[in-house]
N, C-alpha and C positions, 0 to 999 in steps of 0.2 A: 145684596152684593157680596161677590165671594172672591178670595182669591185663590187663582186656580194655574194650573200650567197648561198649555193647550200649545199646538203646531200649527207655526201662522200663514205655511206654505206648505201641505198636505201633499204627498205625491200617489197618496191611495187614499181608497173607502176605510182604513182600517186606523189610519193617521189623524186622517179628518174628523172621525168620531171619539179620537182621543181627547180628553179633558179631563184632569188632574185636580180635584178641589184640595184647598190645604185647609180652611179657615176662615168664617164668615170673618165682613171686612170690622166688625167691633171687635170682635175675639183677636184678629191680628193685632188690629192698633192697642188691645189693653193687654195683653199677654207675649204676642210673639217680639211685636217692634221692641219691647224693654226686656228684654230676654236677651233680644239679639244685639242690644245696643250695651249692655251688660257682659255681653262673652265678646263682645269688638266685633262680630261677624260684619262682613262686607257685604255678600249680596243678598241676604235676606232683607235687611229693610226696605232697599229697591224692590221688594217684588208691587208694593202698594201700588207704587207709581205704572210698574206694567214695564219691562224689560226684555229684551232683544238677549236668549244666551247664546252660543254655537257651542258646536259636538267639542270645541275645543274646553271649552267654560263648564260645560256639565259636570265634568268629574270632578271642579270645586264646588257647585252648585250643593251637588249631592253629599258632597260629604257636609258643609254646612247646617244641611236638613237635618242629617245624622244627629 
């Protein structure tokens, strides 16, 4: 299992085969989640669970990754 970012309503062939790996789900849970619970980031630990962002959310998304 991996977590990954992917587009849950595709409007081309080019969207649809998007998928974004971040991090097998042991490497999250042992590295990213206390990394991110450590710097207080907000939406990084929701990625486990599986999360809903919009175009609006992205530009804190992305910079959390950062």
């Amino acid at each position: 299992m991996s977590v990954c970012a992917f587009i849950s309503n595709p409007q081309d062939d080019s969207e649809s085969s998007s998928n974004i790996p971040f991090a097998s789900e042991p490497f999250f849970k042992q590295v990213w989640l206390p990394a991110s619970q450590e710097l207080e980031l907000k939406w990084i630990p929701l990625f486990s669970n599986g999360i809903d962002i919009t175009k609006t959310d992205l530009p804190l998304v992305i910079e959390e990754i950062k």
